[in-house]
Backbone bond lengths (Angstrom), bond angles and torsions (degrees), N, CA, C in turn:
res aa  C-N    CA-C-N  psi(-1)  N-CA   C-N-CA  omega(-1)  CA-C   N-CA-C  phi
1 X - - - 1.445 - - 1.521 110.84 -
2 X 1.107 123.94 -31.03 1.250 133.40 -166.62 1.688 108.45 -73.07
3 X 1.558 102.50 -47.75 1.565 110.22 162.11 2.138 118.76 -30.18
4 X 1.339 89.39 -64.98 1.587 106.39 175.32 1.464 105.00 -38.18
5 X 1.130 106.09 -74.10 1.841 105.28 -174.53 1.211 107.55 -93.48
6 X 1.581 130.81 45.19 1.591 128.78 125.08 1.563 108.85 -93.32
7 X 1.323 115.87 -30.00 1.392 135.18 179.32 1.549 113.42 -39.11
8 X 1.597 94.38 -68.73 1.672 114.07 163.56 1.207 147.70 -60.01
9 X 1.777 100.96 -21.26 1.808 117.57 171.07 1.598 81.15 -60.35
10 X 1.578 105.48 -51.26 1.535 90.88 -159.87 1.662 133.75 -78.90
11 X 1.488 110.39 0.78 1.025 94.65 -166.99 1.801 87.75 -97.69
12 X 1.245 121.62 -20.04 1.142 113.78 172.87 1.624 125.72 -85.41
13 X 1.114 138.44 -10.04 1.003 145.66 117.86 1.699 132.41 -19.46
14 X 1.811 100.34 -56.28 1.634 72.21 167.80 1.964 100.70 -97.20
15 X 1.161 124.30 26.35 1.158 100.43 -167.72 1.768 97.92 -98.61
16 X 1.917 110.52 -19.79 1.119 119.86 157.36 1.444 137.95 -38.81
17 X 1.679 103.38 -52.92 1.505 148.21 179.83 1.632 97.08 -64.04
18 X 1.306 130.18 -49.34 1.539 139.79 -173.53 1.331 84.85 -69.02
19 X 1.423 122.35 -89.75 1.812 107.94 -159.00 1.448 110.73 -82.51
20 X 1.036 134.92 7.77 1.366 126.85 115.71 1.662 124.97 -26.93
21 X 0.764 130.79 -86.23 1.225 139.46 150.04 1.449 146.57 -17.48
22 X 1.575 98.73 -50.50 1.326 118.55 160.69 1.219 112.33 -52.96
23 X 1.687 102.34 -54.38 1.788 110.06 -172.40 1.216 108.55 -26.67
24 X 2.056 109.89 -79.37 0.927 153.42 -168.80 1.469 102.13 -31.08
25 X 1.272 112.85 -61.81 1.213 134.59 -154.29 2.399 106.09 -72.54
26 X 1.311 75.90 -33.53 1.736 89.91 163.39 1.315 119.91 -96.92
27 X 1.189 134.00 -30.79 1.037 137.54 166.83 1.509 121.18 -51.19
28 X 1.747 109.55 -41.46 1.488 112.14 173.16 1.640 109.57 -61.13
29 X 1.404 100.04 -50.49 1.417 101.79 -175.80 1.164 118.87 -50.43
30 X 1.402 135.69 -25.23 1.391 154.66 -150.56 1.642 109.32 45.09
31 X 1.533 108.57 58.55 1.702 114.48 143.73 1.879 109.36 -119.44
32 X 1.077 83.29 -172.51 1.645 91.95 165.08 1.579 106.96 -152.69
33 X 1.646 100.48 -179.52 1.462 95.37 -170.97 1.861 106.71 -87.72
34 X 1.111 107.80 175.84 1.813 110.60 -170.35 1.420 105.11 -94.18
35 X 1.004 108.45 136.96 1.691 128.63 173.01 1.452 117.50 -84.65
36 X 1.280 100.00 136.94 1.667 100.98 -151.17 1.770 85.41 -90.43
37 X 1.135 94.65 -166.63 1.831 109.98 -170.95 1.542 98.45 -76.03
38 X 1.135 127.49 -45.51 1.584 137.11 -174.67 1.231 103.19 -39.78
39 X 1.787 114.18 -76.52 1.525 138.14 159.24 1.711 106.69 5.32
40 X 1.686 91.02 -59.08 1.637 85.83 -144.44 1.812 91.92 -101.89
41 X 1.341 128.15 -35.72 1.409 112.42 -173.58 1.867 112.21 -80.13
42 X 1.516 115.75 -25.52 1.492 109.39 178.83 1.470 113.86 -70.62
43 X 1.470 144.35 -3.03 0.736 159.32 115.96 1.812 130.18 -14.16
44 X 1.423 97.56 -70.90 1.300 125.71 178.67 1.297 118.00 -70.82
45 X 1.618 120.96 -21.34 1.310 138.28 -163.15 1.894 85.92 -106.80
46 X 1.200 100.83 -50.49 1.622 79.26 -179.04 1.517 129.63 -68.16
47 X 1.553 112.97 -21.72 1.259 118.60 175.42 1.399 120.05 -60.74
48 X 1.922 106.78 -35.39 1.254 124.01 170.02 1.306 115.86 -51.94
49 X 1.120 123.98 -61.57 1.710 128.76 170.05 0.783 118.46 -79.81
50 X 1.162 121.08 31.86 2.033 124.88 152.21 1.645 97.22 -120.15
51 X 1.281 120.47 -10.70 1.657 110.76 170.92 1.250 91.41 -98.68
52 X 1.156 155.60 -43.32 1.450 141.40 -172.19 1.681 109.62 -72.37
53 X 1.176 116.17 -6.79 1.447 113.54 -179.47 1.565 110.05 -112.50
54 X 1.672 111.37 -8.17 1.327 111.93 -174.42 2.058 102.42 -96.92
55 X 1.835 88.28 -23.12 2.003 101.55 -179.80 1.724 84.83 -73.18
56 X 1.038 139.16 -24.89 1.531 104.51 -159.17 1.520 120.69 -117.85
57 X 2.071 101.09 6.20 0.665 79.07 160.09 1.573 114.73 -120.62
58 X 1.135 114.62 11.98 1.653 119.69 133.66 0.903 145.85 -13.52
59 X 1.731 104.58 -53.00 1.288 149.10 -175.33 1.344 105.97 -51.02
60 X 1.558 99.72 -68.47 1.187 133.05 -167.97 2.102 100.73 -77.67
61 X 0.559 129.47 -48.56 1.235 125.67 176.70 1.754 126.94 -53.97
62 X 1.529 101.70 -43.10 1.434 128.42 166.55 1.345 118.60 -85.19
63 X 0.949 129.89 16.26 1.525 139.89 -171.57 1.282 125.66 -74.86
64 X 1.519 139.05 122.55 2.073 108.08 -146.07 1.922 90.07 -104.77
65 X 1.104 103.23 17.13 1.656 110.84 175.18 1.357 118.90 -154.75
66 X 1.328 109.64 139.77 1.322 118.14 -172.49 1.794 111.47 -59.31
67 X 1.275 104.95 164.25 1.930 110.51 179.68 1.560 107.18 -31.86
68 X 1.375 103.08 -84.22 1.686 129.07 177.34 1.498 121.21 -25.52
69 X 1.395 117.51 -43.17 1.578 131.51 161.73 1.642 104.55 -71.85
70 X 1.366 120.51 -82.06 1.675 118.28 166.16 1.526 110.56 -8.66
71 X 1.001 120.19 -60.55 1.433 127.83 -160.96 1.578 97.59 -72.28
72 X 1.820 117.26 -43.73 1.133 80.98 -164.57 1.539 119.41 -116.40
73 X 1.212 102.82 22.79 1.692 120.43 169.05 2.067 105.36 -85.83
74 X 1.755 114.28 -20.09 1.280 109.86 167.55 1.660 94.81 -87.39
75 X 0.931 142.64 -40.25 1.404 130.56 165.06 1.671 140.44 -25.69
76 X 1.683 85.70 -48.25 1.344 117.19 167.26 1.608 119.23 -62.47
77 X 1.643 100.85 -55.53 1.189 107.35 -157.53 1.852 97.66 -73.62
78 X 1.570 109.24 -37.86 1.437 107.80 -178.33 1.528 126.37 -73.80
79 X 1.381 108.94 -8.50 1.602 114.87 136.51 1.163 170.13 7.31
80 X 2.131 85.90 -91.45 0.839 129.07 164.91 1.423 110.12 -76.07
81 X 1.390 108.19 -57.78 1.776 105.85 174.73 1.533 129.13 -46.71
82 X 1.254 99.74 -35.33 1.890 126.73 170.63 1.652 86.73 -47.60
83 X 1.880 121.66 -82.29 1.008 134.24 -166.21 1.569 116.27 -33.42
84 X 1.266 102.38 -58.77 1.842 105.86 178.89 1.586 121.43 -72.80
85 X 1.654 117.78 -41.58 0.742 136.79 131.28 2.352 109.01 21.56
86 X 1.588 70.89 -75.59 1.637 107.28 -163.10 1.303 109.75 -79.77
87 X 1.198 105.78 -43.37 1.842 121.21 178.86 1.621 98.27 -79.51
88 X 1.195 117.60 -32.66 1.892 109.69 158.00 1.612 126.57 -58.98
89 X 1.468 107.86 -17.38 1.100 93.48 -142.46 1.462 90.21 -103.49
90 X 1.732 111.99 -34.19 1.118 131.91 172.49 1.927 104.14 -49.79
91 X 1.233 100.94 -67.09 1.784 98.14 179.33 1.909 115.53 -44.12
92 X 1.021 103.01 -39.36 1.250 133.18 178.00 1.737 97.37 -32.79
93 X 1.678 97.04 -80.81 1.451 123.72 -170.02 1.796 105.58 -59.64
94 X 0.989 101.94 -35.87 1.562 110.43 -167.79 1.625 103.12 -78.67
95 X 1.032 135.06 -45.68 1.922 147.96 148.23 1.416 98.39 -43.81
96 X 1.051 138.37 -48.86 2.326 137.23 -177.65 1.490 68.45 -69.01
97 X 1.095 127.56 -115.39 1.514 143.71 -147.79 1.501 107.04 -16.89
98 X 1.717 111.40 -50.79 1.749 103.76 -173.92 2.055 112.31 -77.01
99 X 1.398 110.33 5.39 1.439 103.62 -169.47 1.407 73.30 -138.38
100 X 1.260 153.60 52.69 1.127 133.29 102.60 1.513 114.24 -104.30
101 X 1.051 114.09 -23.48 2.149 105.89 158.66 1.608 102.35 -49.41
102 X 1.419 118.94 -69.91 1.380 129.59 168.86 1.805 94.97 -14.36
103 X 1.281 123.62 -110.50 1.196 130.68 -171.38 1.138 109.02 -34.53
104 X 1.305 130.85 -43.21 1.733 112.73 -170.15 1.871 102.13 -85.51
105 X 1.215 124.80 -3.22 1.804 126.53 155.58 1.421 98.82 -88.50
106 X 0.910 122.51 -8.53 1.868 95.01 163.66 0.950 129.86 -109.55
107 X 1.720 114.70 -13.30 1.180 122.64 161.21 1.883 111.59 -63.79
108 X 1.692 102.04 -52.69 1.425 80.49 165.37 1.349 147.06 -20.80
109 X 1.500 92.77 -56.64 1.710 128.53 -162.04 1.573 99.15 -78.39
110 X 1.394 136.82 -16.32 1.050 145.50 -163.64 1.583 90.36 -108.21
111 X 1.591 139.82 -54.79 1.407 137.13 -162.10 1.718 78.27 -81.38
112 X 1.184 160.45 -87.14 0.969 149.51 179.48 1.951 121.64 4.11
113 X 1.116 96.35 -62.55 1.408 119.16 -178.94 1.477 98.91 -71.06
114 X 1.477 138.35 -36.44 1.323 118.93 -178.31 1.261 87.77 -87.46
115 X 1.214 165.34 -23.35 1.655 134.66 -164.95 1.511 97.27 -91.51
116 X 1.190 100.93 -31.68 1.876 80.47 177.23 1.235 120.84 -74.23
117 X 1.413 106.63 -23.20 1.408 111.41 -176.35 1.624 102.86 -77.18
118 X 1.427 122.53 -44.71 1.481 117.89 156.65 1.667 115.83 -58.86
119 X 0.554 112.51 -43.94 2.091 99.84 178.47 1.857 101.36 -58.24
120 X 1.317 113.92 -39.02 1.289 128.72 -163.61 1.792 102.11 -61.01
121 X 1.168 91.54 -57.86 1.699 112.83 -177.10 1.746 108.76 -69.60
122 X 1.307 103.52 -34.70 1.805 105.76 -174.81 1.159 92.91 -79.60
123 X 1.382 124.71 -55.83 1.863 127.52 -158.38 1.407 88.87 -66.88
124 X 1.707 157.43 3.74 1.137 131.40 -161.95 1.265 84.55 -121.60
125 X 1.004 125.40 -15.78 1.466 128.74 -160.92 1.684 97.77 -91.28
126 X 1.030 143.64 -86.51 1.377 151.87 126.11 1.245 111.99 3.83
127 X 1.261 130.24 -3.44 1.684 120.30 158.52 1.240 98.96 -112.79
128 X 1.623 124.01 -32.48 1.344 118.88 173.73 1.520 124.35 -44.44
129 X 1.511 91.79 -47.45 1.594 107.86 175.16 1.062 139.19 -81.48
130 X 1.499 96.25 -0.99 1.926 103.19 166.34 1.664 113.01 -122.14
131 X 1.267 104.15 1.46 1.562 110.47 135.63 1.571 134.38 -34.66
């Protein structure tokens, strides 16, 4: 057993001694080594959820109505939005529906107009020629 943890002084020792070294060795140069993605977003992610936990409970502290009212004036209001929402959506569908009848009567009115206008043009043609 004793082998094992002489093993390990040493492998950490020189692995100390290496970025030890490295540092040093970049540091003169004036670089350093690169920071991986971890480095830089677990950081950034925690700062984030300490402002989202410091906004809410702010939130909650500054609030000009208690929970029970809050809750149910957004209840109310999301409702109402549901309601119009719906009454938009309905007008909505009912306006598509009247301008696509629209278009499919003029397309009629348009295939209409070429066969007569083809019967018009063939039948003149064919009386011309048996003239």
């Amino acid at each position: 057993m004793d082998w094992r943890k002489t093993l390990e002084d040493a492998r950490s020792s020189v692995h100390s001694r290496y970025d030890q070294s490295l540092e040093s060795l970049l540091d003169r140069m004036g670089l350093e080594q690169k920071r991986s993605t971890m480095e830089v977003v677990l950081p950034a992610l925690g700062i984030f959820g300490a402002g989202i936990a410091v906004g809410a409970a702010l939130g909650i502290l500054f609030a000009p109505k208690r929970g029970d009212e809050l809750r149910g004036d957004l209840r109310h209001r999301l409702g109402d939005l549901r309601d119009r929402s719906a009454h938009q959506i309905d007008e909505l569908r009912q306006r598509g529906e009247e301008l696509l009848e629209k278009r499919l009567e003029e397309e009629e009115r348009a295939e209409a107009a070429a066969k007569t206008a083809k019967k018009a043009s063939g039948g003149g043609a064919t009386a011309s020629s048996k003239s």
